[in-house]
KOLTI-15884 format. One record per residue: x, y, z of N, C-alpha, C in turn; residue in three letters. Coordinates in steps of 0.05 Angstrom, whole numbers, plus 5000, padded with zeros to 4 digits. Layout:
! residues N
XYZXYZXYZAla;...
! end
This chain:
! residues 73
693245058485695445098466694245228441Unk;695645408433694945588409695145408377Unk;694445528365694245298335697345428320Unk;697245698334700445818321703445708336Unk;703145588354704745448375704945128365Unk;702344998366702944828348704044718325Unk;702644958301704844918278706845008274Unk;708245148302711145178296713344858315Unk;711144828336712844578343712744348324Unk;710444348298710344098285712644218262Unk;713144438258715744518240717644478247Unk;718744468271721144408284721044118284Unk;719643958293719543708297719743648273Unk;718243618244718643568222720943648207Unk;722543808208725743968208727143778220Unk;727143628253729943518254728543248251Unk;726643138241726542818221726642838196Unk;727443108186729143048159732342998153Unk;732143198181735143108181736142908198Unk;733642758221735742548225734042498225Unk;733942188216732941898207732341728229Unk;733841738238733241538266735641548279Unk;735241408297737841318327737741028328Unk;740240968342740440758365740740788392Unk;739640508395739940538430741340308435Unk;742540228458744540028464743539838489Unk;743139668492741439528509743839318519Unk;744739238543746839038556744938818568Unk;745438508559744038298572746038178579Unk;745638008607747437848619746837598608Unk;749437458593749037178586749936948602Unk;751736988606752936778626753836928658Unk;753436828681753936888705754836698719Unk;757436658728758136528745758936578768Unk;758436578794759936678814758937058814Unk;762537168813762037438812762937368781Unk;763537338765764437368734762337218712Unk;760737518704758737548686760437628650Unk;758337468641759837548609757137718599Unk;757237968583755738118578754938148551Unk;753238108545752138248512751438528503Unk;751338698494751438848479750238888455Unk;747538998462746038908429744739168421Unk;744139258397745039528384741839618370Unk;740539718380737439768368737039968353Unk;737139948318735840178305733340248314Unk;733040538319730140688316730640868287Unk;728640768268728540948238726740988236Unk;725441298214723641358208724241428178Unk;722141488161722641578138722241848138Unk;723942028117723842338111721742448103Unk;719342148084717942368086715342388108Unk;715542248128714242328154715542568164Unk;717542718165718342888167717343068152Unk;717343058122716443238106713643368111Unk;712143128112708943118118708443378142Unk;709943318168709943428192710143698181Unk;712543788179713744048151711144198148Unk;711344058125708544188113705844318120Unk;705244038140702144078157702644418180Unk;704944458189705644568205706244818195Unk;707544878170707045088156704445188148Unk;702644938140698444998129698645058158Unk;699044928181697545088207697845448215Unk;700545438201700545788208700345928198Unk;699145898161698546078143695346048151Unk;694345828163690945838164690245998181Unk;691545968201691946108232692046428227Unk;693846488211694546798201691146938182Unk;690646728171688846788152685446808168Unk;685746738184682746708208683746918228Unk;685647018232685847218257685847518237Unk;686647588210686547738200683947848189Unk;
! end
């Protein structure tokens, strides 16, 4: 993998964790089972990051392709 490929996927990657923060995911546990009639849970999992781990990414990924430009020239 090229170092110019790299710091464009760490730009992109650093681009959409500024704009999104995190997700959830939704996970179903069975609590009660009787017979065939199960009662279900539903439980709701933030995944968050902070913007400026995003930023950082950003950045590093922009220094990778001005350094990159600057060593091939």
């Amino acid at each position: 993998m090229s170092l110019k490929l790299l710091g464009i996927i760490l730009i992109i990657i650093g681009a959409a964790m500024i704009v999104y923060t995190g997700f959830n995911y939704v996970t179903n546990d069975t609590v009660v089972k009787v017979g065939e009639i199960s009662i279900d849970k539903q439980t709701t999992h933030p995944v968050q990051w902070s913007p400026f781990v995003g930023g950082a990414l950003l950045f590093g990924g922009i220094l990778l392709l001005v350094f990159t430009k600057k060593q091939i020239a």
